[in-house]
VEXDREN-2710 file (C-alpha; in Angstrom, 1 decimal):
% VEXDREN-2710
k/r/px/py/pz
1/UNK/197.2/110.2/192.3
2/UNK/195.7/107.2/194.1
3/UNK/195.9/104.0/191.7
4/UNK/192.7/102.6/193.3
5/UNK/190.0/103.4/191.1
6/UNK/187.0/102.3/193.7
7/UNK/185.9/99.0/191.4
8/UNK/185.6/96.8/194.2
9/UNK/187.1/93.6/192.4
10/UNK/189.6/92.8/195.7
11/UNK/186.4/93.3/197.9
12/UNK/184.7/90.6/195.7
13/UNK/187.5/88.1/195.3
14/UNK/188.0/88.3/199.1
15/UNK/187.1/85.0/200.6
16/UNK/187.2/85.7/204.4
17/UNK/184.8/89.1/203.4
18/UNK/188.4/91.2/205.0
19/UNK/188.3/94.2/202.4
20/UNK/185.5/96.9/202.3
21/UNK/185.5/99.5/199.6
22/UNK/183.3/102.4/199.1
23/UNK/183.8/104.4/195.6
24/UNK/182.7/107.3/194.9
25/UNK/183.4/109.3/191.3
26/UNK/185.8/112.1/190.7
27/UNK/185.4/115.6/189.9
28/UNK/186.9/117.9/187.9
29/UNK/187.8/120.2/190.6
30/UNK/188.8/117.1/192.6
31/UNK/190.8/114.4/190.9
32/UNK/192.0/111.6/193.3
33/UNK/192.6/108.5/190.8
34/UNK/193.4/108.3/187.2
35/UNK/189.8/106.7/186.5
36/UNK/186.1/108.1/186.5
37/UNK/185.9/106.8/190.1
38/UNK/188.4/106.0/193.2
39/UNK/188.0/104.3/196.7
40/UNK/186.6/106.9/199.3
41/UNK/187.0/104.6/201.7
42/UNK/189.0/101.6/201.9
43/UNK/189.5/99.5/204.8
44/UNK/191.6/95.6/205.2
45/UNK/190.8/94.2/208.4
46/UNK/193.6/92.0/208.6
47/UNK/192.5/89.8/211.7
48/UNK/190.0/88.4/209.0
49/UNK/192.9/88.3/206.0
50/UNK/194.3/84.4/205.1
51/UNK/196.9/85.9/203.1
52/UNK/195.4/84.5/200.2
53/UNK/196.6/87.1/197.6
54/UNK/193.6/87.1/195.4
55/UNK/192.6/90.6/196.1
56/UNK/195.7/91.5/194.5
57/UNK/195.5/89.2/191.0
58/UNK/191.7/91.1/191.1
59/UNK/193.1/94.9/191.3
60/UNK/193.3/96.0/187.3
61/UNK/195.4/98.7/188.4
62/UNK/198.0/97.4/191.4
63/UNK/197.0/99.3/193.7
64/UNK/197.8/96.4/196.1
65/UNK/200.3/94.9/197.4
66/UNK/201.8/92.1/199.4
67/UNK/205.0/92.1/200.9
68/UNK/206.6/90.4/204.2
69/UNK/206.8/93.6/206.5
70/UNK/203.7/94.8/208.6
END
């Protein structure tokens, strides 16, 4: 399963506006995160990132992370 649940707390917290998050809920039939949603689409646009790390203290569920390899 996905750990992005589709909350859009890193899309808030951004403050160069890089990260776009569209939820949308899960289904029975399909189950793609652990919660009652997850992120249909997610997109980083990292010419805009500062490397600011505050999308990742936002996520509840560490979905993301930041590391030194592209």
């Amino acid at each position: 399963l996905e750990k992005c649940v589709g909350c859009e707390l890193c899309a808030w917290a951004c403050p160069a506006d890089a990260i776009y998050v569209e939820g949308a809920d899960n289904t029975e039939e399909e189950r793609y995160s652990p919660g009652e949603r997850y992120g249909r689409v997610y997109q980083i646009n990292y010419a805009r990132c500062i490397l600011c790390g505050l999308c990742i203290e936002a996520c509840p569920t560490r979905a993301l992370t930041m590391t030194n390899e592209f």
